[in-house]
Structure formats: C-alpha cells, structure tokens
N, C-alpha and C positions, 0 to 999 in steps of 0.2 A: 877800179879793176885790180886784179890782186893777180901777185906774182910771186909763182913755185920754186921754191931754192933750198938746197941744202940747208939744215938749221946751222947756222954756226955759236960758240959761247956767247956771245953778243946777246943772243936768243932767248939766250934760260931764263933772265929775269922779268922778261911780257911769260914766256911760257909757264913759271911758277904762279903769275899773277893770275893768270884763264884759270888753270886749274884749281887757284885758293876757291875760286870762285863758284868750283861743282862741286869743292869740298863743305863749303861753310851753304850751299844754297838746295844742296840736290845730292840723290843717292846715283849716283849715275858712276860713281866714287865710294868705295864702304870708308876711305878713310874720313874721319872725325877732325882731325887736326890739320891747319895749314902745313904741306912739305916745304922742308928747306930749299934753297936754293941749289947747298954742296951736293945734296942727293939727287937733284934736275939733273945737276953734272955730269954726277954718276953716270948715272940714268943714258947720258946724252953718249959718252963715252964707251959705257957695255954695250949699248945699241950696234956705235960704227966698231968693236972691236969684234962683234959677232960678223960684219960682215952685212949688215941689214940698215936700208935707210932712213932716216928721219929729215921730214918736210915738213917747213913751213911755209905758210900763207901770207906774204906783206902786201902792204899797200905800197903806193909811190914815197910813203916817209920812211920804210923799212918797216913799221910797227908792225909788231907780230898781229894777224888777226885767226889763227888757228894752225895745228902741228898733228903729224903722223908720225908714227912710227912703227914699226912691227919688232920684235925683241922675240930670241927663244924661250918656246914654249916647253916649260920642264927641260931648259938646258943644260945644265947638270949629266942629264943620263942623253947618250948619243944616238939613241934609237928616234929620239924626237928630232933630229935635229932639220928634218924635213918640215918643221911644222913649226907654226909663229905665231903668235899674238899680236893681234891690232890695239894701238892706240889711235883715238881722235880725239880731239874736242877744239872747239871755236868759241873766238871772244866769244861773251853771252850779248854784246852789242851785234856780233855778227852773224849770229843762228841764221838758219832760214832764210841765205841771202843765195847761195851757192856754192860757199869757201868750204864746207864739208864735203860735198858734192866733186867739187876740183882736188882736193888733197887725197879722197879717195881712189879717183881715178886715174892721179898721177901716181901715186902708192903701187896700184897694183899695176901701170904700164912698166914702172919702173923694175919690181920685180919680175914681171913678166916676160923681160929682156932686157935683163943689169947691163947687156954688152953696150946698149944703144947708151947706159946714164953713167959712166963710168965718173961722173961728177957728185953723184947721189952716195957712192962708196968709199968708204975712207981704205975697206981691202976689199978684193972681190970674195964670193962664195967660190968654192971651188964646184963642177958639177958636182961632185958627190953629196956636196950640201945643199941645192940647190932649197929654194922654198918649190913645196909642191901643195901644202895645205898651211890656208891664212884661217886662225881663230878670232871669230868677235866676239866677248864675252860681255854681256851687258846686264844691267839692271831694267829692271819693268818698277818705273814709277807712273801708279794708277791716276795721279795727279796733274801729270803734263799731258803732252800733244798726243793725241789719239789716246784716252786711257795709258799711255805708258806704251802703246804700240806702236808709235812713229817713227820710233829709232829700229824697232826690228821692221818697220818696212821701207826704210831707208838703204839698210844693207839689202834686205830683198832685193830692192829695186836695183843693183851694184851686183848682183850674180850672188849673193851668198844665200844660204840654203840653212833654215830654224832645224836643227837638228837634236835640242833636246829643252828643256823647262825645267828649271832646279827652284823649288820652291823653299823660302822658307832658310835661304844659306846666309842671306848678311840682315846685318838690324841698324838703324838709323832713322836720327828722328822718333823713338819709338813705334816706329811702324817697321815692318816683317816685309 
C-alpha cells in the first residue's frame, strides 16, 4: 500500500533515481543526460516557492515509488500564472500498479481545494493565482504501451482533454 505525502529533501535522491531511469531507458524525457541531484533541489524548492505541490508515493519503508508535481507554466510572464505543468513518473518497478493513478488524483484534489491540504503548501496561492488550467505535456513513444497511446489515455481517463499533436519537436534515440 503506498502513502501520499509532501516530498520532503530526504526525497530527491529515490526521485533523481526514477527519473535517471526515463532518461537513459525512454523518451517520455527529451533529456539525454542523468540530472543532478542540486537541480532535483532546485526543482523541488521553485515548486513550493511558486506556491504549487509536489507529492510523492511511499511504501511502508518511505522508499519513494513515484512523485508529482505541477510548476509554472512560462512563469516568468504573469499572464500565465493561472496555468501549470504536470510532472509524473513511477519507479519503472512500479508502473502499472496504481501509484500513478493515486498521485494523480491526489495532485489535482489537492489543487482543487489547497484550503483542505494546507500540508501539501510550503505558501498558499493567493486567489488571484489560483491554478485554473493543469498542462500534460508528453511524448508518444510508438514502442511502449498501446503504440505510445497509453499515457495519453491515462490522462484521458483523469478528466484531461488531447488538445493538440506536435510532431516531429524532440529527437532521441535516433528516432523523431
């Protein structure tokens, strides 16, 4: 059974491991190179100081077995500031068990009314920042589960809506 909780720094070094993981195995990731650990940090750091939360999935030892998070999308400029990007990914030992499935649905209860998780926030959004649009940006590898389609019927199945097909933007593997 696995259990949703705040990531704390403890975190980062299962969480850099999962990810080495879709970096060196899968395009599901355009990066090429293992990321560091200091950038996880970052990472984990500009998350809660936007205001937005990162979750992960343990078992009864703590081991991470998958993490969320949503980060501003084109934060920089304040017109976005409504709008987020989705991160996921689970051990590759624990795909397809349901820890995806849980971290997603805890993601968007939590945004959905931050009043109820005030544990999930290191500061609150203000309403005027509220999230009102979650972005999943993904790769279609023709190679995995369903043709590469499993992941976009994954979010389907979780309320989100295929809104566009960019062909041809990242290269890996030598494959397009």
């Amino acid at each position: 059974m696995a259990t949703l909780r705040p990531c704390c720094a403890d975190d980062i070094p299962a969480i850099a491991h999962i990810y080495e993981y879709y970096v060196l195995n899968t395009v599901l990731t355009f990066a090429h190179t293992p990321v560091p650990e200091d950038d996880f940090k970052r990472k984990w750091q500009e998350v809660l100081d936007e205001g937005c939360p990162y979750i992960v999935a343990v078992d009864d030892a703590q081991q991470v077995l998958g993490y969320t998070y949503v980060s501003g999308f084109r934060a920089q400029r304040r017109g976005y500031r409504h709008t987020v990007e989705l991160t996921l990914f689970c051990h590759p030992d624990h795909r397809a068990k349901g820890i995806g499935s849980l971290l997603l649905r805890k993601l968007l209860d939590v945004l959905g009314a931050p009043e109820r998780y005030p544990d999930f926030f290191a500061k609150p959004r203000g309403e005027d920042d509220k999230v009102r649009v979650i972005l999943s940006v993904m790769a279609v590898d023709n190679t995995q589960w369903k043709e590469g389609l499993g992941l976009r019927d994954f979010y389907v199945k979780h309320g989100f809506e295929e809104v566009g097909h960019l062909k041809n933007v990242g290269h890996k593997f030598d494959r397009w």
